[in-house]
C-alpha positions as CSV (number, residue, x, y, z in Angstrom):
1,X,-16.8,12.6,11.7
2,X,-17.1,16.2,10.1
3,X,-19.7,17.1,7.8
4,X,-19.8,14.5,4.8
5,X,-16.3,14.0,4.5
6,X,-14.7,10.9,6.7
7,X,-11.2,11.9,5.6
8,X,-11.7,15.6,7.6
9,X,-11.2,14.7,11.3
10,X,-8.1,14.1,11.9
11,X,-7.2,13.8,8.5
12,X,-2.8,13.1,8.9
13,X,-3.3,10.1,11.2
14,X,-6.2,8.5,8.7
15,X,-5.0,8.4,4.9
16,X,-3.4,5.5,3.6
17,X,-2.5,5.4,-0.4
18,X,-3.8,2.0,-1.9
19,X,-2.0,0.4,-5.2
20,X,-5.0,-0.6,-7.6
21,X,-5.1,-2.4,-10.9
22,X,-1.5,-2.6,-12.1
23,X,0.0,0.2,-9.6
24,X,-0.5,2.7,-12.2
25,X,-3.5,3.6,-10.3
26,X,-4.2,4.5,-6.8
27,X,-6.9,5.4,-3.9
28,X,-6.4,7.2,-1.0
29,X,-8.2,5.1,2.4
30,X,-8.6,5.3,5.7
31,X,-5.7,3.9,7.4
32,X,-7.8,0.5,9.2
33,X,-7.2,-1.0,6.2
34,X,-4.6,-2.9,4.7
35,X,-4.4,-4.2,1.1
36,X,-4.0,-7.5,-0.3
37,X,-3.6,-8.9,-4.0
38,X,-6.2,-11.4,-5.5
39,X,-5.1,-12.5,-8.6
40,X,-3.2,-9.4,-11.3
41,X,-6.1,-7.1,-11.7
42,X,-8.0,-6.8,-7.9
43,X,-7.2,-5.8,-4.9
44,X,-9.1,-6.8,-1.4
45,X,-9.0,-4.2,1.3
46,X,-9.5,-5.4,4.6
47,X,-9.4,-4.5,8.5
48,X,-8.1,-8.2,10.1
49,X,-10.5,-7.3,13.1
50,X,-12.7,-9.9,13.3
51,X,-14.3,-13.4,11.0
52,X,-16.7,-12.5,8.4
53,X,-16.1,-9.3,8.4
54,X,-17.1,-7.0,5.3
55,X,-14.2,-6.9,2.5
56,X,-13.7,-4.3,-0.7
57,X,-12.6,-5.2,-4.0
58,X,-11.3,-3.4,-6.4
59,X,-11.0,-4.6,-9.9
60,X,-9.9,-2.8,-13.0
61,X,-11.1,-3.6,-16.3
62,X,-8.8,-2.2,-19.2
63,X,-10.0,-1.5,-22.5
64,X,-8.9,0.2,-25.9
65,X,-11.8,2.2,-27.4
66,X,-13.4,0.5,-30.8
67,X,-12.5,2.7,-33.8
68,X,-15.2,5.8,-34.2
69,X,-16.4,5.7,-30.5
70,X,-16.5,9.0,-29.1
71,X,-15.9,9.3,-25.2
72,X,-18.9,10.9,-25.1
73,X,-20.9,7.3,-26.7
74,X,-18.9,5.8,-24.0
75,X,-20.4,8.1,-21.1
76,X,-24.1,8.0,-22.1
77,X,-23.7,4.0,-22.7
78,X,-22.2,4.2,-19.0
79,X,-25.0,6.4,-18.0
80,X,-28.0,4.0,-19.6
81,X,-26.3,0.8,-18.2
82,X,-26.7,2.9,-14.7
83,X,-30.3,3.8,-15.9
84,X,-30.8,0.2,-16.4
85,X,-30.0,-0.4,-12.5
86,X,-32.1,2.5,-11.1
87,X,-28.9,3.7,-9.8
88,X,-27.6,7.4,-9.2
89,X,-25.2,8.7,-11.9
90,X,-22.1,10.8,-9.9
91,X,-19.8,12.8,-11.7
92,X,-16.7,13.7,-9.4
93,X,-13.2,15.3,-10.8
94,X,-12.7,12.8,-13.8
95,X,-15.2,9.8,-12.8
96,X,-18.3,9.0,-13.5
97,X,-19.8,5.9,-10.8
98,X,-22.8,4.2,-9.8
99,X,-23.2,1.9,-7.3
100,X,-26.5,-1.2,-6.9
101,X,-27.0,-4.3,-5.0
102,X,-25.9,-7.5,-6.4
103,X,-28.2,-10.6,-5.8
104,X,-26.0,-12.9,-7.2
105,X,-25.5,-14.8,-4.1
106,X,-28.4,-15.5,-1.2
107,X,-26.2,-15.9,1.5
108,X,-24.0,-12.4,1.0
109,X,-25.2,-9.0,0.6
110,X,-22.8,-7.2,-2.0
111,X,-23.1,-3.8,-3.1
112,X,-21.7,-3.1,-6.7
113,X,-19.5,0.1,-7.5
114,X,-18.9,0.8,-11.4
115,X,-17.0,4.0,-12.0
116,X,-15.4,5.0,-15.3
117,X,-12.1,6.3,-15.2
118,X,-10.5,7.6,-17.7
119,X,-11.2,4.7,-20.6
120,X,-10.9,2.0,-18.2
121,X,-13.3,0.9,-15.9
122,X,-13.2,-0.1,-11.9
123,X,-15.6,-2.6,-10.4
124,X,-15.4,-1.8,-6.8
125,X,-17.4,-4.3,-4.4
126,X,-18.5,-4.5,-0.9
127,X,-19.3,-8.2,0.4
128,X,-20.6,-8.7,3.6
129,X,-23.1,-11.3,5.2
130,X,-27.0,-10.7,5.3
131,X,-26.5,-10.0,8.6
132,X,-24.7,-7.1,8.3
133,X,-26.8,-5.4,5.4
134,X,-28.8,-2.4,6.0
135,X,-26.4,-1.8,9.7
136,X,-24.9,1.3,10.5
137,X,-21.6,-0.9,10.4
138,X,-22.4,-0.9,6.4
139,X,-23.0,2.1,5.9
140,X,-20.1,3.6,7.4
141,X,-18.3,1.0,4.8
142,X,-19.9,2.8,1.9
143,X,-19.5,6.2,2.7
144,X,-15.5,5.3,2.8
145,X,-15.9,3.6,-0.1
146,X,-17.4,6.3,-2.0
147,X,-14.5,8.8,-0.5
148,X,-11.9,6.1,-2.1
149,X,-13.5,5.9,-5.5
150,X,-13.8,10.2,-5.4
151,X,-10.3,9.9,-4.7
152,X,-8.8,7.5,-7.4
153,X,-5.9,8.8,-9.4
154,X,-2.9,8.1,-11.1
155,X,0.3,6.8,-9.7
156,X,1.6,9.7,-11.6
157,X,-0.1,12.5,-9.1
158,X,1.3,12.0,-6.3
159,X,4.3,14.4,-5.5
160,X,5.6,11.8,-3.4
161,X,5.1,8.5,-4.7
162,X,5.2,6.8,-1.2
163,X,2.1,3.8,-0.8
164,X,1.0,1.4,1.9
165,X,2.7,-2.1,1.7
166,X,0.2,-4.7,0.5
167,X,0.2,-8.2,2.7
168,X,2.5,-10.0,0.2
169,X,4.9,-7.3,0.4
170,X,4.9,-7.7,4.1
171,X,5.1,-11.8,4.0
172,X,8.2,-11.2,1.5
173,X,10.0,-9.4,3.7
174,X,8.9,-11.7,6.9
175,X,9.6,-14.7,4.5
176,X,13.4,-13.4,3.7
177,X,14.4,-12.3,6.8
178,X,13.6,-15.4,8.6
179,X,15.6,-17.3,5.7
180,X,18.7,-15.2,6.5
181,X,18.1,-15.7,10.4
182,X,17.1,-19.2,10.0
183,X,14.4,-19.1,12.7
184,X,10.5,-18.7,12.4
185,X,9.1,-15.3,11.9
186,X,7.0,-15.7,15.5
187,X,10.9,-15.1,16.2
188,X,12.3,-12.2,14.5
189,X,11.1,-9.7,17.1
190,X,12.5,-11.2,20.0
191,X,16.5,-11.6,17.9
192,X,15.9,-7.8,17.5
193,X,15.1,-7.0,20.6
194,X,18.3,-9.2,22.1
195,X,20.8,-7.5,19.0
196,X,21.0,-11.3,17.5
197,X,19.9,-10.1,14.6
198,X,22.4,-7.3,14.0
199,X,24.8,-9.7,15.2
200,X,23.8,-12.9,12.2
201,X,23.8,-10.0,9.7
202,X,27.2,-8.2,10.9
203,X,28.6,-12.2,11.1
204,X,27.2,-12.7,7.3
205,X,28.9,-9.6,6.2
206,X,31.8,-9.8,7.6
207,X,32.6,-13.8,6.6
208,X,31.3,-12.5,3.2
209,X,29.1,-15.9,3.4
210,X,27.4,-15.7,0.3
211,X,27.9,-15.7,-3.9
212,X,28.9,-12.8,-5.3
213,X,26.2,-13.1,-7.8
214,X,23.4,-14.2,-5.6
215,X,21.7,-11.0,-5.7
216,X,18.1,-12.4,-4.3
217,X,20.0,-13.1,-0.9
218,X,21.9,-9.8,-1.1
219,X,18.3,-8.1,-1.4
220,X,17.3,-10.3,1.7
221,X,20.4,-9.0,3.5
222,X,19.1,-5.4,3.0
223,X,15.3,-6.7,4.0
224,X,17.3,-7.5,7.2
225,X,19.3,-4.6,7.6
226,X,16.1,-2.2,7.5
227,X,14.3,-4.5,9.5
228,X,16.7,-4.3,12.4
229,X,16.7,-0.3,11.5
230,X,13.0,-0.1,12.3
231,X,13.4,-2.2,15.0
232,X,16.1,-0.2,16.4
233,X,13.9,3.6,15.8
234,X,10.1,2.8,15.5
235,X,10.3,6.8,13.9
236,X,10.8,4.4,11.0
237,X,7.9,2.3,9.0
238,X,8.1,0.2,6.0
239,X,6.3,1.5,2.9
240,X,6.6,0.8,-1.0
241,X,8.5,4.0,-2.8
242,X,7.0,3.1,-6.9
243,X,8.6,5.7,-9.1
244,X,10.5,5.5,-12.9
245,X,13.0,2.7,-11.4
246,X,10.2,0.7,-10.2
247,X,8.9,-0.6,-6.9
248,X,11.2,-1.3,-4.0
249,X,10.4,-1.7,-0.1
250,X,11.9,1.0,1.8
251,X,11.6,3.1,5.1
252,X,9.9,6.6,5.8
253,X,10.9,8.5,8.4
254,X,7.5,9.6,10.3
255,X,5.5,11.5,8.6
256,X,8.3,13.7,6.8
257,X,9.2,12.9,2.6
258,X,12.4,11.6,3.9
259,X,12.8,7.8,2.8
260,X,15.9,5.2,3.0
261,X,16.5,2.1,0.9
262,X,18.3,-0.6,3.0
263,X,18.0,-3.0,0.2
264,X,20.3,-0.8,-1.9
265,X,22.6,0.3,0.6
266,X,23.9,-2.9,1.7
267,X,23.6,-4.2,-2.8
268,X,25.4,-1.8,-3.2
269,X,27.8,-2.0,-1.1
270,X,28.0,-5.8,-1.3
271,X,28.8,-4.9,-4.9
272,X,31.3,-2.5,-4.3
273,X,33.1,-4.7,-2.1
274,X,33.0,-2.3,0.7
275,X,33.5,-3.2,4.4
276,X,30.1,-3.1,6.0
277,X,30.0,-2.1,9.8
278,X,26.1,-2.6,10.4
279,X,25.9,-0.9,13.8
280,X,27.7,1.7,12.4
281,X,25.8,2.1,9.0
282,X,22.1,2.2,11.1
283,X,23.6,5.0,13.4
284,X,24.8,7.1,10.7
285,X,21.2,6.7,9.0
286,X,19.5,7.4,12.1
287,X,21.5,10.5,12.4
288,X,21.2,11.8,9.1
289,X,17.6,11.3,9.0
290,X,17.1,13.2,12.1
291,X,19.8,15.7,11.2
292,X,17.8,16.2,7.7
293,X,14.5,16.9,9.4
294,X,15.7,19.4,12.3
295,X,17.7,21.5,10.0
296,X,14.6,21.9,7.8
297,X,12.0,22.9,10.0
298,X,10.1,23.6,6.7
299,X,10.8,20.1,5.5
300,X,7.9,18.0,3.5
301,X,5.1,16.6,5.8
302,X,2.7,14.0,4.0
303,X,-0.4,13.0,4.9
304,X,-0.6,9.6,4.5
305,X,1.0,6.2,5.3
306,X,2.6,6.8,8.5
């Protein structure tokens, strides 16, 4: 670690960009977490290193401002609820937090985040046992967590808008390729590793064994197709690309702005009734990709989610 900032050492191999709220909102993380939905307004990040350990929630509130409220009546109520609390009132680029232990159950220790941002506000909470409170363990947790919540912006922001998979984007990919291989996914790694995989999808295309309006399983065919891409070149990693024509799976090449969508290259293809050769199709990706980023020594680098 390097002065205050957690995010300094090392900073390329540590950022991760987090979905919050409706996706119209992000954080930027450390990259031991991953992210997974609880319920349509919070999202739980996690580590998946051991039971009990401590989780983060974040939960936006949205609200439309009551006719002949300033944003200045909303600050200063914002400021005497934190007054209320004893807590410290931060102002950081655009958000205004502060942060107080809940006691609202014995058993847990859970430290309460409220930060206003923009006219919506984000209840961020840490929940860990008793055990842990007051450990060196926590408060490494909530010196990250205050990085995140300094670092919350819109979707909009980012340049590239290239974010970190949440678990049920991961379990809907698992969960369709394992439907078009019909084995379980404890499975899937071992029929790419032997080529079965290329084979069952190159067999499916071919045979054209499907409806020509089945568009779900088309997209599943695609799932497969970049799986056995990834598989094939671990340079590639499966992100979530969000941007004006919505939210799609797809893979990044390294750490370079260079993405591929498998899902619509074979849809596509499927709909133009073009002969698919899926070795073929992988290699020429692989070799554009690679050509792309050679040629253009100066070619976008990102700093997170690799």
């Amino acid at each position: 670690m390097k002065g205050n900032n957690i995010f300094e050492s090392n900073k390329q191999k540590t950022m991760k960009v987090f979905e919050i709220g409706n996706g119209q909102t992000v954080i930027k993380g450390p990259s031991h977490y991953y992210s997974c939905s609880e319920g349509d307004s919070t999202v739980m990040l996690y580590k998946g290193e051991e039971e009990d350990e401590p989780v983060i929630r974040f939960s936006i509130i949205y609200f439309q401002r009551a006719e002949g409220i300033t944003q200045k009546d909303i600050i200063n109520d914002f400021k005497e609820k934190a007054a209320r609390q004893n807590a410290q009132f931060i102002t950081h680029s655009g958000k205004s937090f502060f942060s107080y232990d809940s006691e609202s159950q014995e058993d847990l220790y859970i430290r309460i985040f409220e930060i206003m941002y923009e006219e919506n506000i984000i209840v961020v909470s840490l929940t860990a046992t008793n055990e842990d409170k007051g450990t060196d363990k926590i408060k490494v947790y909530l010196e990250e967590i205050t990085e995140m919540i300094k670092s919350i912006d819109s979707l909009s922001s980012l340049k590239f808008p290239i974010l970190e998979p949440r678990y049920e984007d991961i379990d809907y990919l698992v969960t369709e390729v394992t439907k078009v291989l019909d084995v379980p996914g404890e499975k899937i790694a071992q029929y790419h590793e032997s080529g079965k995989s290329v084979e069952i999808l190159q067999d499916i295309l071919t045979r054209r064994d499907y409806a020509i309006n089945d568009y779900k399983y088309h997209c599943a065919l695609g799932l497969l197709f970049g799986d056995c891409l990834q598989a094939a070149n671990n340079s590639f990693h499966w992100v979530i690309v969000h941007d004006q024509y919505g939210r799609e799976l797809a893979l990044q090449y390294q750490d370079f702005a260079l993405q591929c969508f498998p899902i619509s290259m074979i849809t596509k293809r499927i709909e133009d009734e073009v002969e698919i050769n899926v070795t073929q199709l992988m290699d020429e990706v692989i070799t554009h990709i690679e050509s792309e980023s050679e040629k253009d020594k100066g070619f976008t680098r990102i700093e997170h989610n690799f």
